[in-house]
C-alpha positions in Angstrom: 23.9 -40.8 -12.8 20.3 -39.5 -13.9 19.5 -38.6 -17.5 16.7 -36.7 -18.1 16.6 -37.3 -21.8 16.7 -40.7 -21.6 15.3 -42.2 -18.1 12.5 -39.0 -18.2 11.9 -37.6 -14.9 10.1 -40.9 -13.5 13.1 -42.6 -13.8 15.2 -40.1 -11.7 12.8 -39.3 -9.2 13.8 -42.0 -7.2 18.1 -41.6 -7.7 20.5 -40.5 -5.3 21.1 -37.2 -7.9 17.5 -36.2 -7.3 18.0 -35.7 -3.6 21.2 -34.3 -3.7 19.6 -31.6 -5.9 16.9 -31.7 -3.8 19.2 -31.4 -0.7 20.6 -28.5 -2.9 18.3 -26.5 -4.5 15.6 -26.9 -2.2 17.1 -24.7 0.8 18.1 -22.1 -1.7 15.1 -21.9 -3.3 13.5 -21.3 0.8 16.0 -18.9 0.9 15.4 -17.0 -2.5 11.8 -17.0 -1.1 12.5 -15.2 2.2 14.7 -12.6 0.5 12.1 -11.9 -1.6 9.5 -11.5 1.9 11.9 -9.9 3.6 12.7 -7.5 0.7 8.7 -6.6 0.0 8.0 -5.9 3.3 10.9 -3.7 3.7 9.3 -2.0 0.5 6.5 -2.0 2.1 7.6 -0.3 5.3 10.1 2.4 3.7 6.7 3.2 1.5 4.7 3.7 4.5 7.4 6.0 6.2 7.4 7.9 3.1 3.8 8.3 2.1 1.3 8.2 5.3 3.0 11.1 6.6 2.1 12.9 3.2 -1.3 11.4 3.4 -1.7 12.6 7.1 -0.8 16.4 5.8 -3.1 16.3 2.9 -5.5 15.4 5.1 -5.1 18.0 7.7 -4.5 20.7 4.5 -8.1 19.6 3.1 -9.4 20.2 6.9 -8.1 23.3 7.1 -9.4 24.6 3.9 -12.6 23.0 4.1 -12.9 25.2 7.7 -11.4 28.4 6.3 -14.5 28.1 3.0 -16.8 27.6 5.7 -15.9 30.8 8.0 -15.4 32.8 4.7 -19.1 31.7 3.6 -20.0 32.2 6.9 -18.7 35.6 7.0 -20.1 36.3 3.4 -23.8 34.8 4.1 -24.6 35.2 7.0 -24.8 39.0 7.4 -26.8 38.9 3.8 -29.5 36.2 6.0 -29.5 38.3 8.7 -30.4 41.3 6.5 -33.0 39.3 4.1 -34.5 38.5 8.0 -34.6 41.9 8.4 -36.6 43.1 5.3 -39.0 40.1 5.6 -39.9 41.7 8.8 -39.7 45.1 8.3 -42.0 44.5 5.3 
């Protein structure tokens, strides 16, 4: 049996108590480790679901608005151009 206190972890590096913790701890540990990738990218996904369809609306909302400010200026200035064309040539 290994001792940690006394032989220090030199001494039990080579034991038969080392591998079998190794054989032991060392799959779950893999497997702690693929939960925790399997579990982030599933975060990861159920984010994306949630959010790039809300990112795709905003976007199309800020189109939308930035064409609807355009025709409304365009509806506002250009009759005032068309009518400061008009003095400048009537003058």
């Amino acid at each position: 049996m290994c001792d940690f206190l006394s032989d220090g972890i030199a001494g039990c590096i080579f034991t038969h108590d080392f591998y079998l913790l190794l054989v032991i701890f060392l799959p779950l540990i893999f497997y702690l480790v693929e939960l925790l990738v399997v579990f982030s990218h599933a975060i990861f996904y159920l984010l994306l679901v949630i959010f790039l369809p809300l990112i795709f609306y905003l976007v199309e909302l800020l189109v939308v608005f930035s064409h609807a400010i355009f025709y409304l200026l365009l509806v506002i200035f250009l009759p005032l151009i068309f009518y400061l064309v008009k003095l400048l040539v009537v003058l």
